[in-house]
C-alpha positions as CSV (number, residue, x, y, z in Angstrom):
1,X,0.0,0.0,0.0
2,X,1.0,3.3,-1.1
3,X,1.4,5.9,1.7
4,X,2.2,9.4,1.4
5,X,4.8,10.1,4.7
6,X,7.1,7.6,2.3
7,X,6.8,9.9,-0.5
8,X,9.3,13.0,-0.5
9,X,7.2,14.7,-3.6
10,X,3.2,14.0,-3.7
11,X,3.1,13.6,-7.3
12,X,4.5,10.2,-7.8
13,X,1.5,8.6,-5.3
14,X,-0.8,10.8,-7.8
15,X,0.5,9.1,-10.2
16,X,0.1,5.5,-8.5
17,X,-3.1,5.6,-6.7
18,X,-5.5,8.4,-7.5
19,X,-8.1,7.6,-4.4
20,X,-4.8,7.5,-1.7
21,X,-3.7,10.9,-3.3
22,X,-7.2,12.2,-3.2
23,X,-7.4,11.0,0.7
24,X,-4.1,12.1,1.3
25,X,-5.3,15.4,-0.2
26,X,-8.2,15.8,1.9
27,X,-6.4,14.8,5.3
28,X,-4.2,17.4,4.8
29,X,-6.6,20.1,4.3
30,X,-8.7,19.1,7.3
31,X,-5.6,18.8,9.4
32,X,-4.4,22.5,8.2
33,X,-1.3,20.9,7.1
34,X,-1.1,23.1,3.5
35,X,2.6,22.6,3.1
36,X,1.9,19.0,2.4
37,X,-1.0,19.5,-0.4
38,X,0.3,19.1,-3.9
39,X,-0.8,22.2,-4.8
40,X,-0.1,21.9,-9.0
41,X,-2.1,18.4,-9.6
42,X,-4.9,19.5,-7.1
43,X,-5.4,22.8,-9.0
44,X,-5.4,20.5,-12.3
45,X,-7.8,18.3,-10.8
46,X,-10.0,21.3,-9.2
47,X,-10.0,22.8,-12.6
48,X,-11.1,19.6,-14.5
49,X,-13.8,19.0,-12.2
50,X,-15.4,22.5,-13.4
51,X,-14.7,21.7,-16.7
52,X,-16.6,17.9,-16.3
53,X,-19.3,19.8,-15.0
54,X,-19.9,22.6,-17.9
55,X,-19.4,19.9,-20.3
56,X,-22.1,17.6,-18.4
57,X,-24.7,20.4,-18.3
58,X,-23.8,21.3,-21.9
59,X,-24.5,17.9,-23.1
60,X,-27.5,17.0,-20.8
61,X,-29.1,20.6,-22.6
62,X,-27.9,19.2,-26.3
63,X,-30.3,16.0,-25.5
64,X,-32.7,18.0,-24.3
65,X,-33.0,20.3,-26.9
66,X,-32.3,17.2,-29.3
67,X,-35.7,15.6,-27.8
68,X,-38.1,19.0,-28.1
69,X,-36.9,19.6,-31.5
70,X,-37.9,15.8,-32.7
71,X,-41.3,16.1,-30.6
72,X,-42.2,19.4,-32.2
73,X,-41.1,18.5,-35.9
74,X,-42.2,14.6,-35.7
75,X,-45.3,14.5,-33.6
76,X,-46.5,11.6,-35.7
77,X,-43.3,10.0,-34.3
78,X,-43.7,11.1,-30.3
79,X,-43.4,8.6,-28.0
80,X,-43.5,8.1,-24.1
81,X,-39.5,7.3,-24.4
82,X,-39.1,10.9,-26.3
83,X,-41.2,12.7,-23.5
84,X,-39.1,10.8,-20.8
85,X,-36.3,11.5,-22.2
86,X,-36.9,15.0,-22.0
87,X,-38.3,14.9,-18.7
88,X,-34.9,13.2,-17.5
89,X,-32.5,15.6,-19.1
90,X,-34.3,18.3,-17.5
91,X,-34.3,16.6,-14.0
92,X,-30.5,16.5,-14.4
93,X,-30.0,19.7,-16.1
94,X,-31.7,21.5,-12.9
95,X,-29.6,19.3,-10.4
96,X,-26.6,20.4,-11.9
97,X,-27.5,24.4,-11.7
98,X,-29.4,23.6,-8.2
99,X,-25.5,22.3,-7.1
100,X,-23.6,24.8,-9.0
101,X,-25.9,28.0,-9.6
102,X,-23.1,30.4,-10.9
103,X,-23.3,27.2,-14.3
104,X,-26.6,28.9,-14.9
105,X,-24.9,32.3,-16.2
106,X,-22.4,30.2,-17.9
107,X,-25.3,28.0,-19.6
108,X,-27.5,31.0,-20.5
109,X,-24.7,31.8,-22.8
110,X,-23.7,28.5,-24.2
111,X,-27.2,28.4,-25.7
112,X,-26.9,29.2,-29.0
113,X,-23.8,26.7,-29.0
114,X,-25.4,24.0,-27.3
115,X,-28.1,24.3,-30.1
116,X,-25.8,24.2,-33.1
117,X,-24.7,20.5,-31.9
118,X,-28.2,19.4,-31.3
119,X,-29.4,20.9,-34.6
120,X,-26.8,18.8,-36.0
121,X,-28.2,15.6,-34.2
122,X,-31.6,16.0,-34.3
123,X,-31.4,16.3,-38.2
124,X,-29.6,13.3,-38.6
125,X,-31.8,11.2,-35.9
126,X,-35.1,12.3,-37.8
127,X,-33.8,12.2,-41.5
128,X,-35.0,15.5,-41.3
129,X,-33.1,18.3,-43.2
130,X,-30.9,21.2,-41.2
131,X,-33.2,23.5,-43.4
132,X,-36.6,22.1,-41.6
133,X,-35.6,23.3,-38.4
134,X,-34.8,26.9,-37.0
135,X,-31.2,28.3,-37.7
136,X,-31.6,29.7,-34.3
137,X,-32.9,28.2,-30.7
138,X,-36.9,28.2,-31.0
139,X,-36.7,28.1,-26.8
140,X,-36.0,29.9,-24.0
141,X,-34.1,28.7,-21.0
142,X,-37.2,28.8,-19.1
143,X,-39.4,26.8,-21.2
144,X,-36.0,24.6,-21.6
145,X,-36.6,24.1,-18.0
146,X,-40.2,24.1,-18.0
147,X,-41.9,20.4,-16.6
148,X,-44.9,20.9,-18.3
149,X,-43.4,22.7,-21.8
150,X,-43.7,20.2,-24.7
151,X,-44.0,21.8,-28.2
């Protein structure tokens, strides 16, 4: 078993054993013992976390919008698995902003993005052309949001 008092530098038990580093990690903080933390992978890994959580909400949004745009230009195609698709994304999409609210400024301008891609998909999952659908997001955040919106 790795243990970090062995280790002279931090990094290599990073490198070995992620969950001992992480525990390591967290010891040290709760014990105040700062000189100990390896500072440059923990700011890597603080940073990544954010990152894994823009790019969770982002894609969580993509399939959302990916499910309204299919109900709203296939009705004749709707099904329950559609509707709970849509009800799921937006379960997890409000989770995620309900655990980090400052993701809801970031997301508000990501929009327009996160619509592009699931323009894209929804196109090819209907057989639908680009051209059938609006160039730009035909909903707001709120209805995004919205348990009872369904176009």
């Amino acid at each position: 078993m790795l243990d970090f008092k062995d280790e002279p530098n931090p990094s290599p038990v990073y490198e070995k054993d992620f969950v001992i580093w992480l525990k390591a990690q967290a010891d040290f903080l709760r014990s105040g013992r700062l000189e100990l933390l390896d500072s440059e992978n923990l700011i890597d890994e603080l940073t990544s976390m954010a990152n894994r959580e823009r790019r969770e909400l982002n894609h969580r949004v993509e399939v959302l919008i990916v499910h309204l745009l299919k109900c709203q230009f296939q009705p004749d195609h709707k099904t329950h698995s559609w509707e709970n698709t849509v009800d799921e994304q937006r379960r997890q999409v409000k989770s995620i902003l309900e655990d980090s609210p400052s993701l809801r400024n970031v997301l508000s301008s990501k929009l327009e993005s996160c619509y592009q891609h699931a323009l894209r998909l929804a196109a090819r999952e209907t057989v639908l052309p680009a051209k059938a659908f609006p160039q730009h997001l035909p909903y707001t955040l709120e209805q995004l949001l919205d348990d009872d919106f369904l176009p």
